[in-house]
C-alpha positions as a Markdown table, in Angstrom:
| # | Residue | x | y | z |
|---|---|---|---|---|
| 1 | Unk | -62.5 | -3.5 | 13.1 |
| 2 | Unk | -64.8 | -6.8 | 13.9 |
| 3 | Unk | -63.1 | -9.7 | 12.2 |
| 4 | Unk | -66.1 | -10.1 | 9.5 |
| 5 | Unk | -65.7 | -7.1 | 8.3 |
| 6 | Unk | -61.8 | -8.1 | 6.8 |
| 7 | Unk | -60.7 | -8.5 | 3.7 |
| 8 | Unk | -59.2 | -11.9 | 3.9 |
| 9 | Unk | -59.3 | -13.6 | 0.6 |
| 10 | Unk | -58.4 | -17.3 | 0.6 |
| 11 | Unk | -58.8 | -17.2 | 4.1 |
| 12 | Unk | -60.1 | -20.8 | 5.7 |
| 13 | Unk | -60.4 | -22.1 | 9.1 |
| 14 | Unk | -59.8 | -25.8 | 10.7 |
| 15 | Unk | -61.0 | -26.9 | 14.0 |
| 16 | Unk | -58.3 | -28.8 | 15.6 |
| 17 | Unk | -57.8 | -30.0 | 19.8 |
| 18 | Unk | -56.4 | -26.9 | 20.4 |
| 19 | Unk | -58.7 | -24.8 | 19.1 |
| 20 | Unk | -58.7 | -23.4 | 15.7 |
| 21 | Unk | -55.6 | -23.2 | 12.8 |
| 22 | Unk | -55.9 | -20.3 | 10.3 |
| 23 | Unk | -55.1 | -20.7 | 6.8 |
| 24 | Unk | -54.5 | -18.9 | 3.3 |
| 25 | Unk | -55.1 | -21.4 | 0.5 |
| 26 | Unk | -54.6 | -21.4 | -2.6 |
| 27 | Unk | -58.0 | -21.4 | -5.4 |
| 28 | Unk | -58.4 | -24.8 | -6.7 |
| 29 | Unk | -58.6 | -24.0 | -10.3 |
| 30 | Unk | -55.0 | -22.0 | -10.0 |
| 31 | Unk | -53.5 | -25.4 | -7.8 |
| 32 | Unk | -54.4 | -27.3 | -10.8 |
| 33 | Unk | -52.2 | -25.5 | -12.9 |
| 34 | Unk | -49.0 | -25.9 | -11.0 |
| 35 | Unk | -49.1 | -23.0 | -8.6 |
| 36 | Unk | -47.7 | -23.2 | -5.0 |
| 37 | Unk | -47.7 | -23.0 | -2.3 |
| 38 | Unk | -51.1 | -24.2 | -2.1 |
| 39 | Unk | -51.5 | -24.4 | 2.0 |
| 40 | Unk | -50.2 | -21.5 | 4.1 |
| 41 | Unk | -50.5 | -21.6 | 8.1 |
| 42 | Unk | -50.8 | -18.2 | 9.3 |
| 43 | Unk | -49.8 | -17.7 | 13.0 |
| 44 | Unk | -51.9 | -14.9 | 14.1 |
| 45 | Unk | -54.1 | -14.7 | 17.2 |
| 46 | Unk | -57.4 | -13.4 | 16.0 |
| 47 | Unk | -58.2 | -12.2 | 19.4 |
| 48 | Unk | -56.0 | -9.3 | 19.2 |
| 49 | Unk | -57.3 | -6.3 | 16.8 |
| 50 | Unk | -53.8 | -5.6 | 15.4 |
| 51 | Unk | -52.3 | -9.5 | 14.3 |
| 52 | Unk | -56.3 | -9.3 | 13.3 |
| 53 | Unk | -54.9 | -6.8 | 10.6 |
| 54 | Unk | -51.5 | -8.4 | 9.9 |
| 55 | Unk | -53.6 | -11.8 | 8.9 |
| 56 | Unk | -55.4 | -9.5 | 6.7 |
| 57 | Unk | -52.6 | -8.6 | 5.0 |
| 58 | Unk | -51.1 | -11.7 | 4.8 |
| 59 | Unk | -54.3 | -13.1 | 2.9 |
| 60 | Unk | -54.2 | -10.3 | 0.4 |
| 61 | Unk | -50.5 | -10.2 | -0.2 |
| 62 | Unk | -50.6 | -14.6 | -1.0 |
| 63 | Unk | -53.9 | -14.1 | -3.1 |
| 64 | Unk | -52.2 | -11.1 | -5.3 |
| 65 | Unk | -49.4 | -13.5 | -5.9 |
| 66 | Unk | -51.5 | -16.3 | -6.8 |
| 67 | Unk | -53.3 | -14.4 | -8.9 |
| 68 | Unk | -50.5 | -12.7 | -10.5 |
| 69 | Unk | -49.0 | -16.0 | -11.3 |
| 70 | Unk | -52.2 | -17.4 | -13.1 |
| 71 | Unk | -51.9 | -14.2 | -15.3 |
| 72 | Unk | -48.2 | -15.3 | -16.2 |
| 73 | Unk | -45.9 | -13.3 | -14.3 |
| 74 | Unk | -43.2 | -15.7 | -13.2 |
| 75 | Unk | -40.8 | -13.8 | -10.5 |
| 76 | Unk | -37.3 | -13.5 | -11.9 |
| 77 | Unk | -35.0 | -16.2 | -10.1 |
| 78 | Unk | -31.9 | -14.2 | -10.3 |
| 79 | Unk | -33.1 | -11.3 | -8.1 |
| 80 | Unk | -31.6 | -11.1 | -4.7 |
| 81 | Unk | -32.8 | -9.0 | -1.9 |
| 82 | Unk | -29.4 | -8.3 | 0.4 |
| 83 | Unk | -29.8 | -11.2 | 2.9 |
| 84 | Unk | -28.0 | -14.4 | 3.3 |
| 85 | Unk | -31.1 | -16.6 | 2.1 |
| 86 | Unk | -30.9 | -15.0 | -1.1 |
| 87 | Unk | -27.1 | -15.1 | -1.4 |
| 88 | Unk | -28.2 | -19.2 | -0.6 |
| 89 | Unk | -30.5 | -19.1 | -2.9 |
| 90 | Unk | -29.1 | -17.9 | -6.0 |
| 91 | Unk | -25.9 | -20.2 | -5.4 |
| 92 | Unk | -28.2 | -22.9 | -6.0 |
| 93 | Unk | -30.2 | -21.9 | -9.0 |
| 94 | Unk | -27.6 | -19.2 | -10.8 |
| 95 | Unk | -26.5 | -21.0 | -14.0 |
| 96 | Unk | -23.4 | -19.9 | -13.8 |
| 97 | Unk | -22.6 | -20.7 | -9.9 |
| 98 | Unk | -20.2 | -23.3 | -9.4 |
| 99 | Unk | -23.1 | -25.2 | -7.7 |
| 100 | Unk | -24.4 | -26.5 | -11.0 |
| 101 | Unk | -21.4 | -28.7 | -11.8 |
| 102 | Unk | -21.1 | -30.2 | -8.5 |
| 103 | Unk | -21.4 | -33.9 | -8.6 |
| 104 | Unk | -25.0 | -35.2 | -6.9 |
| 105 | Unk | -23.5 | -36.8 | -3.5 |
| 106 | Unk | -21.8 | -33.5 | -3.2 |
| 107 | Unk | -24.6 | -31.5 | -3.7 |
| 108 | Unk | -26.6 | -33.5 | -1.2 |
| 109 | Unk | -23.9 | -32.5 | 1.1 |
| 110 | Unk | -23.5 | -29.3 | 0.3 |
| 111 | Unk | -27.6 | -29.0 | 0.2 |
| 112 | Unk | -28.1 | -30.4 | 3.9 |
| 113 | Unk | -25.0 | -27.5 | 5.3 |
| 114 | Unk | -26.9 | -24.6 | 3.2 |
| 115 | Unk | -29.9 | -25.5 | 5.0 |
| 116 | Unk | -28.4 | -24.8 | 8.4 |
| 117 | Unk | -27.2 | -21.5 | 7.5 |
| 118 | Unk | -30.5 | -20.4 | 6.0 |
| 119 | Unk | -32.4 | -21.7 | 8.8 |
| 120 | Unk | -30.1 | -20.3 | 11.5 |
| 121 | Unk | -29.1 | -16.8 | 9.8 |
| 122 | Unk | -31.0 | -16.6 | 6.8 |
| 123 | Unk | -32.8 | -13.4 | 7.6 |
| 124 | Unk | -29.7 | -11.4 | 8.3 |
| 125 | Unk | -28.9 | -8.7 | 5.3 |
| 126 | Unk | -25.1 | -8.9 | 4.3 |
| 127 | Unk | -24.8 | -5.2 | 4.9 |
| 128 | Unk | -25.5 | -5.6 | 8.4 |
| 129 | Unk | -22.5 | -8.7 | 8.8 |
| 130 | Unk | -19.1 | -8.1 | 10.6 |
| 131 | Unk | -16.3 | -10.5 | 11.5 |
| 132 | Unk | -18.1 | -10.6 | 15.4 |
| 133 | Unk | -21.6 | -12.3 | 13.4 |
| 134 | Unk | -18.5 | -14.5 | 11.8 |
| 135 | Unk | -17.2 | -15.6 | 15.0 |
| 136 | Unk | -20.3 | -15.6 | 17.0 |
| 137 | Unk | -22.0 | -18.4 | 14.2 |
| 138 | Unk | -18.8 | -20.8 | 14.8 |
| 139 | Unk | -18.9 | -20.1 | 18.6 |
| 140 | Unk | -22.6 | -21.6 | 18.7 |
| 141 | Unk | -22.0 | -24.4 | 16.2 |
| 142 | Unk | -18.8 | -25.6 | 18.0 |
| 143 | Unk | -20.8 | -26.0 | 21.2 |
| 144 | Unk | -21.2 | -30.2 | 22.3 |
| 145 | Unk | -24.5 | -31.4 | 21.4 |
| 146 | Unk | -24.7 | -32.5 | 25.0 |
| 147 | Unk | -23.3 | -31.7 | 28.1 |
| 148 | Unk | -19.8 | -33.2 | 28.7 |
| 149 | Unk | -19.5 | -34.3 | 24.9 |
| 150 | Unk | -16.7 | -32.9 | 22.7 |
| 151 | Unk | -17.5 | -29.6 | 20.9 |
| 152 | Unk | -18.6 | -29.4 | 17.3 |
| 153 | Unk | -15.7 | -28.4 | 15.7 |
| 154 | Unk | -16.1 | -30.2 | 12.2 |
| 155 | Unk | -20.0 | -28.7 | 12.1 |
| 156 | Unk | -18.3 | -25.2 | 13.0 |
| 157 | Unk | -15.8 | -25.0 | 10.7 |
| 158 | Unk | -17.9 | -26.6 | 7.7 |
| 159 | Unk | -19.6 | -23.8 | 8.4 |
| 160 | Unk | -17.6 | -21.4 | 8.3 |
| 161 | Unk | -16.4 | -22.7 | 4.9 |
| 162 | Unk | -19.6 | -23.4 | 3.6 |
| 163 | Unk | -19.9 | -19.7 | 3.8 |
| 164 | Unk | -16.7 | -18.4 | 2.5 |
| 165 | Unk | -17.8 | -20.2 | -0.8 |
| 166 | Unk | -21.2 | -18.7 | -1.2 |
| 167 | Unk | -19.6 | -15.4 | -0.4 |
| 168 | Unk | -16.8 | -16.2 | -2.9 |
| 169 | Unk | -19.7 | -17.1 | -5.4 |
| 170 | Unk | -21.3 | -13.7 | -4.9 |
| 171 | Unk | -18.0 | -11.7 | -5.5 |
| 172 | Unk | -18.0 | -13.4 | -8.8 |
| 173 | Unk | -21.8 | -12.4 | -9.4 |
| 174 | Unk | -20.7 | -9.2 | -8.6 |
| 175 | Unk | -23.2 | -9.2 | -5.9 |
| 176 | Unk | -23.1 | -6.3 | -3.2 |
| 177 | Unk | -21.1 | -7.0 | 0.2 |
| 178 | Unk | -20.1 | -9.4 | -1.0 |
| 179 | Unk | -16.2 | -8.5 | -1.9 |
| 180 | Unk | -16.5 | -6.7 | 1.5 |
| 181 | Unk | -17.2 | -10.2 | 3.0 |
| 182 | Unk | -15.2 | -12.3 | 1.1 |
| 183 | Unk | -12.2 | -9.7 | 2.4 |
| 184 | Unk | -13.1 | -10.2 | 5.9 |
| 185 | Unk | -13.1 | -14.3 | 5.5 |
| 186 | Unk | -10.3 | -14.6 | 3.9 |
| 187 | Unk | -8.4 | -12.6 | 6.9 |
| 188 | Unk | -10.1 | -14.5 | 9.6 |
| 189 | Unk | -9.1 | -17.9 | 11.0 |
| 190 | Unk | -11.4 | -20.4 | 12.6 |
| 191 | Unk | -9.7 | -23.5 | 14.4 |
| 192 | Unk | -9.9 | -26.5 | 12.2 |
| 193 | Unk | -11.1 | -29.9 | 12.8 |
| 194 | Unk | -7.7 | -32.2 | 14.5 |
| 195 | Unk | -7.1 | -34.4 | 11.4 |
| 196 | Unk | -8.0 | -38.0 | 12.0 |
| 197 | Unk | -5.2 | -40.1 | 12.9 |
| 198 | Unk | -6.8 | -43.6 | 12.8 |
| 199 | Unk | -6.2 | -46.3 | 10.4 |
| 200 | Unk | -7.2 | -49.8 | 9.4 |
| 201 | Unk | -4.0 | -51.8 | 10.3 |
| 202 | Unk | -3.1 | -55.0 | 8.9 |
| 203 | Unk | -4.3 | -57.2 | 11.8 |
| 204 | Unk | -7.5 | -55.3 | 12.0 |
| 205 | Unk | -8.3 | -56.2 | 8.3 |
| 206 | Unk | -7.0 | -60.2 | 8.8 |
| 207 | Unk | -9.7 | -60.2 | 12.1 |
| 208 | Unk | -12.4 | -58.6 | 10.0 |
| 209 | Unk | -12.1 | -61.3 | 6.9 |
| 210 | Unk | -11.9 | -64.2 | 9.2 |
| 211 | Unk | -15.2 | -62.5 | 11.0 |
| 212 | Unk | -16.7 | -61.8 | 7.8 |
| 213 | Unk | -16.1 | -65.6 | 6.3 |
| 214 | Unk | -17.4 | -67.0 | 9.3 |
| 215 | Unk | -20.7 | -65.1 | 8.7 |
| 216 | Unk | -21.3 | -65.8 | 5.1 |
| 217 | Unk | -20.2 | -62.4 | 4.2 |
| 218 | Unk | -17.6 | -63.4 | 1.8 |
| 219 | Unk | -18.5 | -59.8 | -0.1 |
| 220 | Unk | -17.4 | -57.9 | 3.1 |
| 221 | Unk | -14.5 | -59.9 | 3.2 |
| 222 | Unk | -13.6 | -59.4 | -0.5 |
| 223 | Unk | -14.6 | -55.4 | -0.5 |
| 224 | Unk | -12.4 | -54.4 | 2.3 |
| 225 | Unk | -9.3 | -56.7 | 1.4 |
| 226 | Unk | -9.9 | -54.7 | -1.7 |
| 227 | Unk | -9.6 | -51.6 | -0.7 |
| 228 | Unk | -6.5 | -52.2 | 1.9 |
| 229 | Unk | -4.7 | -53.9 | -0.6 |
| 230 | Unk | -5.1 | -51.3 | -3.2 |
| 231 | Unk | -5.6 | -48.2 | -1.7 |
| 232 | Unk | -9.0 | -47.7 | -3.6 |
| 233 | Unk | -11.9 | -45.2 | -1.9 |
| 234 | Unk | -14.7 | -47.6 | -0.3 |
| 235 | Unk | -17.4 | -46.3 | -3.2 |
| 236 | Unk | -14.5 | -46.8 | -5.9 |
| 237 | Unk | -14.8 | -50.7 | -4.8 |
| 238 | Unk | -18.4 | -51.2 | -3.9 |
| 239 | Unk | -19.9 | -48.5 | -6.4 |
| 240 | Unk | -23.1 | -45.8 | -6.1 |
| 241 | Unk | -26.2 | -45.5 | -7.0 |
| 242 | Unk | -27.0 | -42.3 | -9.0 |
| 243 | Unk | -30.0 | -41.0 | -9.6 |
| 244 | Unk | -31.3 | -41.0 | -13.1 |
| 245 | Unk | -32.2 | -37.8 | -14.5 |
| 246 | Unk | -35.4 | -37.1 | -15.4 |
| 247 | Unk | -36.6 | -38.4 | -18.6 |
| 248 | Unk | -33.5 | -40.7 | -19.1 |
| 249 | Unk | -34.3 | -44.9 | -19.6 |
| 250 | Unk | -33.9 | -46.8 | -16.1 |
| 251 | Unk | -31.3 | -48.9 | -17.9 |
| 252 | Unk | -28.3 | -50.8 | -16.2 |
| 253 | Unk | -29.2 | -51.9 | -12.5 |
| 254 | Unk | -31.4 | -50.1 | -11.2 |
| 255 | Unk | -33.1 | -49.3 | -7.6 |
| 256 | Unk | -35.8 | -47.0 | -6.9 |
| 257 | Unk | -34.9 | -45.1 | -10.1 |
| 258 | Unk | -31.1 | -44.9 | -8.9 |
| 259 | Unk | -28.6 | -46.1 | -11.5 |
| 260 | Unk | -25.8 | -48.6 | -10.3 |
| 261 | Unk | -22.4 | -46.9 | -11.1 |
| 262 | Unk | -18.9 | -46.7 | -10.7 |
| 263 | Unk | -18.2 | -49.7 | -8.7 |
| 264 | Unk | -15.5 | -52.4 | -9.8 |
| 265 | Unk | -16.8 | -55.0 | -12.1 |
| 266 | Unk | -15.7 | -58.5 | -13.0 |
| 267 | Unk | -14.6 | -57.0 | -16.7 |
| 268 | Unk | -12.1 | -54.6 | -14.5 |
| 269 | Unk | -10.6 | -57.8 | -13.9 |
| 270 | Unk | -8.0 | -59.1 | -16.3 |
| 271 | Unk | -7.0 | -62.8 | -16.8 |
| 272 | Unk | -3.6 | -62.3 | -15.1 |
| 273 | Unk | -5.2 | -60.6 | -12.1 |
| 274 | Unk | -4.5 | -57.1 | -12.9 |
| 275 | Unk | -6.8 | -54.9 | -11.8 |
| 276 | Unk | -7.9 | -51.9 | -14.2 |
| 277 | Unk | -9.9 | -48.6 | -12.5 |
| 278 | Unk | -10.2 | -44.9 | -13.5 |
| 279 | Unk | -11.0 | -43.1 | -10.1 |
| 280 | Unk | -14.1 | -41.7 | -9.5 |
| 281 | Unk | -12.9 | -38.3 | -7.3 |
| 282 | Unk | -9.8 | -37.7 | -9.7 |
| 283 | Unk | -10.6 | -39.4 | -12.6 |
| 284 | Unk | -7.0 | -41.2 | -12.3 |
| 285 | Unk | -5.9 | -44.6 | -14.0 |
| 286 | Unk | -4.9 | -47.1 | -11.7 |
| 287 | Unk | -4.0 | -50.3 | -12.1 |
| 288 | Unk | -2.7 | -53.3 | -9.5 |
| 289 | Unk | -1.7 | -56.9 | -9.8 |
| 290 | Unk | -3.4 | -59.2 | -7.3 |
| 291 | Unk | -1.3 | -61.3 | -7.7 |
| 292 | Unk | 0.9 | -58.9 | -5.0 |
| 293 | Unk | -2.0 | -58.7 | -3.1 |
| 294 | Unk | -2.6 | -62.1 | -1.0 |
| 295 | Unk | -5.5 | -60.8 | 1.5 |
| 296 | Unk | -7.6 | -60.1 | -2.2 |
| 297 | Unk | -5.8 | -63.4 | -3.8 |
| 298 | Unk | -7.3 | -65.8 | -1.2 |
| 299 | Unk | -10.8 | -64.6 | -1.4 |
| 300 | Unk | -10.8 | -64.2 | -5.0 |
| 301 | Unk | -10.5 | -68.5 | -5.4 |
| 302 | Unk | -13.1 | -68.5 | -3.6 |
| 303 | Unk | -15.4 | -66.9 | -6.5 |
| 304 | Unk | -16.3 | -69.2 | -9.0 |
| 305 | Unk | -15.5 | -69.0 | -12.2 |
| 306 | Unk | -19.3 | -68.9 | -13.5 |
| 307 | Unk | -20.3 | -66.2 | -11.2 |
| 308 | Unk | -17.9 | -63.8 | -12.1 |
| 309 | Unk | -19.8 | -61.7 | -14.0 |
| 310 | Unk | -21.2 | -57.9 | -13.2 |
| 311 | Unk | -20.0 | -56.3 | -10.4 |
| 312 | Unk | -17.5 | -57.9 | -8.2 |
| 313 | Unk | -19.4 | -56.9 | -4.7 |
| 314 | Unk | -22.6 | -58.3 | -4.2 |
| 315 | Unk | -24.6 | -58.0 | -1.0 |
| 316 | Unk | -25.6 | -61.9 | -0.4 |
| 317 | Unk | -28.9 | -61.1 | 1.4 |
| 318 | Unk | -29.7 | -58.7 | -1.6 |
| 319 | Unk | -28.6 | -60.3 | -4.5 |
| 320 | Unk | -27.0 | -56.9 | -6.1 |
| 321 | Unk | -24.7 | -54.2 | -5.2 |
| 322 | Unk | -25.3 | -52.4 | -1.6 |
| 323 | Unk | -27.9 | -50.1 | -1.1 |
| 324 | Unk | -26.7 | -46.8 | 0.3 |
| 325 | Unk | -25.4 | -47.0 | 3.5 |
| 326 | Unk | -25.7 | -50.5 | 4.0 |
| 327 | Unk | -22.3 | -51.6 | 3.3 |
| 328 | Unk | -21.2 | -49.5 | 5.9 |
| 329 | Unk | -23.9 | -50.5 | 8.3 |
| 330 | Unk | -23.3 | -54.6 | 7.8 |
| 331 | Unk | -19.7 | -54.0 | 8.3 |
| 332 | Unk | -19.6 | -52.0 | 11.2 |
| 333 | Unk | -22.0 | -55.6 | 12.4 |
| 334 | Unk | -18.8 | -57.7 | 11.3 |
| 335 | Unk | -16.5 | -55.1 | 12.7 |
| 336 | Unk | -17.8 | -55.3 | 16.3 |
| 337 | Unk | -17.5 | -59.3 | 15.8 |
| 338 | Unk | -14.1 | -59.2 | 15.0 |
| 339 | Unk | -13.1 | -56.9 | 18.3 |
| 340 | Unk | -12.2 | -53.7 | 15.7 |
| 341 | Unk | -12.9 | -50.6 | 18.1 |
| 342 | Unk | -15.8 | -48.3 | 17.0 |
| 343 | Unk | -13.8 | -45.2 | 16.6 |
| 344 | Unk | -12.4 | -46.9 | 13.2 |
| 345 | Unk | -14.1 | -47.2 | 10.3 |
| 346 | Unk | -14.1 | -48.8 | 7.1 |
| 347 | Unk | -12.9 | -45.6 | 5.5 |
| 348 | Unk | -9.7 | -45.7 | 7.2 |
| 349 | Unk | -8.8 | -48.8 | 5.2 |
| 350 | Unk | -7.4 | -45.8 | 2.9 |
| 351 | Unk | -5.1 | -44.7 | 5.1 |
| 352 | Unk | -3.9 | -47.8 | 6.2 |
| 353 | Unk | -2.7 | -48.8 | 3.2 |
| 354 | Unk | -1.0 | -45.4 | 2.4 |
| 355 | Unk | 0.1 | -45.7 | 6.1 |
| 356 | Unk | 1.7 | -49.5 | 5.5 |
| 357 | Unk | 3.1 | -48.5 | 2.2 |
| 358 | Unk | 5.2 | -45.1 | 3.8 |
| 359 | Unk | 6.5 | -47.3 | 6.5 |
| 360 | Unk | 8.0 | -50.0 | 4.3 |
| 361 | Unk | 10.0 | -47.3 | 2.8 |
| 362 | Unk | 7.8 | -46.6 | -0.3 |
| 363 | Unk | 9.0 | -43.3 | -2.5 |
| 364 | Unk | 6.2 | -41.2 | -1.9 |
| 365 | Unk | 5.2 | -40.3 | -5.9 |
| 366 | Unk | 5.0 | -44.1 | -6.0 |
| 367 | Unk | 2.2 | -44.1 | -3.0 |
| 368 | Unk | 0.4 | -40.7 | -4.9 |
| 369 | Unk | 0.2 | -42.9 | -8.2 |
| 370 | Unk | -0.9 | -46.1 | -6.5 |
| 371 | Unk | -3.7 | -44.3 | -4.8 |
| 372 | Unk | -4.8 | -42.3 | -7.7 |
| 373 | Unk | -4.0 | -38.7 | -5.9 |
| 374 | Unk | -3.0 | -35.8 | -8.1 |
| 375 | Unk | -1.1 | -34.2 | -5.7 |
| 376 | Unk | 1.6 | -35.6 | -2.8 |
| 377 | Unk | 0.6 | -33.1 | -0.5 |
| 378 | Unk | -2.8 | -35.1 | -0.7 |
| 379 | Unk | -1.1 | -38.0 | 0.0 |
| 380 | Unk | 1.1 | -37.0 | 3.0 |
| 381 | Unk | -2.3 | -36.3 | 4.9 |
| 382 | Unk | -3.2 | -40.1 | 4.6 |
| 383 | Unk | 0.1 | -40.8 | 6.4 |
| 384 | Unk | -0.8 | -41.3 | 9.9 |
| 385 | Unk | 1.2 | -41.7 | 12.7 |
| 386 | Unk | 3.6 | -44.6 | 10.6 |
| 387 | Unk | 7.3 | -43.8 | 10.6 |
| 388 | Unk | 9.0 | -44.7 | 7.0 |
| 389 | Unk | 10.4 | -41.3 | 5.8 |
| 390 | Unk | 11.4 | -41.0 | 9.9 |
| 391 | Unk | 13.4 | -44.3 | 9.7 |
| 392 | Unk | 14.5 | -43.6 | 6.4 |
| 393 | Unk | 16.0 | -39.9 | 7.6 |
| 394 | Unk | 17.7 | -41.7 | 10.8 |
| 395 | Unk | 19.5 | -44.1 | 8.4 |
| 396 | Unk | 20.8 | -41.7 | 6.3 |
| 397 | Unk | 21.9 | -39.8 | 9.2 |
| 398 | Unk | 23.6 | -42.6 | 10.8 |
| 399 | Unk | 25.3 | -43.9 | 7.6 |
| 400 | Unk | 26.3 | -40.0 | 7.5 |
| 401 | Unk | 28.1 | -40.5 | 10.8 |
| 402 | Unk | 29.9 | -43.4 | 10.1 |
| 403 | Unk | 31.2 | -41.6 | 7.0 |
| 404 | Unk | 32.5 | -38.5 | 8.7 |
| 405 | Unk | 33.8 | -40.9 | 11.8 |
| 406 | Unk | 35.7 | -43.1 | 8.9 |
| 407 | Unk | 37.1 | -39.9 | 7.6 |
């Protein structure tokens, strides 16, 4: 059929270097209203009689829905067509998925692993799936990113997990193949990520505050001495900035319409030094004298008294708390200054205090409640390579000894 003769509603053409780009788009009086999508590149070659025909089509089928839409059919948001996309889908929007109470950092995360699975397997149907599509995803996402670089693991695995949970989301939507799946998951195994070992010692975080001081970063300085001395997560220190929901004032501080939050403030402070904070991850109490705590003591004179007011971590070159990600960027700047290898970060302050306090002896229970866990199991994985319960177990066996040897 010449190309003419077509029924290709909506159906425009733009020149470009190359050649020509087809496109369906949307009427201008329905675009106004809210519809989209309002541009739709169709890859066809117009050359060949039968993509001729599947262009065709394609023009129809978008200017039935557009049309369909000005009349007021909305299509139902819930519905789920068998294929992993969909399963993706309706995690995010269901009501009643576990998605909608996750906190916004976590969704971002969550948001940016989704994405690789619908762009990499979206289009399979569930029905189709078996433990070798399982295995086969991790085997690809595990591979290095370059020759001779370590594989993926971490990616792999996050995977892997990312999809046991939207599974385990459709098993409670009482979606179909999904309990089938959810069985197979929970029988597989996939190799984990090794769990990081390194730590922010002591020596590294006395090097860092000198660097920082000598740089006019007494905020570095203060926020990491913080967070080795008590333990505290870097954003439990520094703070967040969440965005404000639509429709809500821009009160507080505020940077392009993000909300300053969580982050310790001069009024968390009390006059004896004792520092007050509900966690944000576990919504524990915690409290901590500086006063025990001479790394945080020293920096703290150097505050005056009339700037102690708001929140305790300012950025100097900002005049307000950190943007995102540039705490972690100027210290990693102050880091390298101070000799501290790349391969730690200022996230291992964390464990190095939970580290230091299990190899002075510390009761463990005492370490979970200082670092606002709610489980020691939690804790115990922040103990890395330090040797307190070890020493502790070889003294009671020796004093053991001596007692049966004295009997």
């Amino acid at each position: 059929m010449p190309w003419h003769d077509l029924d290709t509603p909506g159906h425009k053409v733009r020149r470009t270097k190359s050649g020509a780009a087809h496109y369906w788009v949307c009427r201008d009086d329905i675009r106004k209203q809210g519809y989209t999508p309002t541009l739709v590149r169709l890859h066809y070659n117009i050359d060949d009689p039968a993509e001729r025909l599947l262009l065709a089509g394609a023009c129809r089928r978008l200017q039935a829905e557009m049309l369909a839409w000005s009349k007021g059919f909305r299509p139902d948001p819930l519905a789920f067509d068998g294929t992993v996309a969909g399963l993706v889908r309706l995690y995010q929007v269901d009501e009643a998925s576990p998605y909608r109470n996750l906190k916004w950092n976590t969704r971002r995360t969550v948001d940016h692993t989704l994405k690789i699975i619908e762009r990499a397997f979206g289009k399979r149907a569930l029905a189709a799936l078996r433990i070798a599509d399982f295995r086969r995803w991790y085997d690809e996402a595990k591979k290095p990113k370059n020759p001779g670089e370590p594989e993926r693991v971490r990616k792999a695995h996050g995977i892997i997990s990312m999809t046991r949970r939207i599974v385990g989301y459709g098993v409670t939507a009482e979606l179909p193949e999904c309990a089938r799946l959810a069985a197979i998951l929970d029988e597989a195994r996939f190799k984990q990520p090794a769990r990081r070992r390194v730590t922010l010692s002591l020596d590294h975080v006395r090097a860092f505050i000198e660097a920082a001081l000598a740089a006019g970063r007494l905020s570095l300085a203060l926020g990491t001495a913080l967070q080795f001395e008590t333990a505290l997560r870097q954003r439990d220190v520094i703070g967040e900035w969440e965005p404000i929901p639509d429709g809500a004032a821009a009160t507080g501080i505020v940077l392009n319409r993000r909300r300053w939050v969580n982050g310790l403030t001069w009024a968390d402070l009390s006059p004896d030094l004792v520092l007050y904070k509900v966690t944000t991850k576990t919504g524990a109490d915690v409290t901590h004298d500086l006063r025990l705590a001479p790394l945080v003591l020293a920096l703290l004179e150097k505050v005056p008294p009339d700037q102690r007011v708001g929140p305790m971590i300012i950025d100097e070159t900002a005049g307000r708390p950190y943007a995102e990600f540039a705490y972690g960027r100027d210290w990693r700047t102050i880091a390298q200054a101070a000799g501290i290898p790349d391969h730690v970060r200022n996230m291992d302050a964390r464990a190095g205090a939970i580290s230091e306090a299990d190899d002075a002896g510390a009761d463990l229970d005492h370490i979970r409640s200082a670092a606002g866990h709610t489980l020691a199991s939690t804790t115990a994985r922040y103990v890395r390579g330090a040797s307190g319960k070890s020493r502790k177990v070889a003294e009671l066996r020796l004093a053991h000894r001596a007692t049966r040897n004295g009997a």
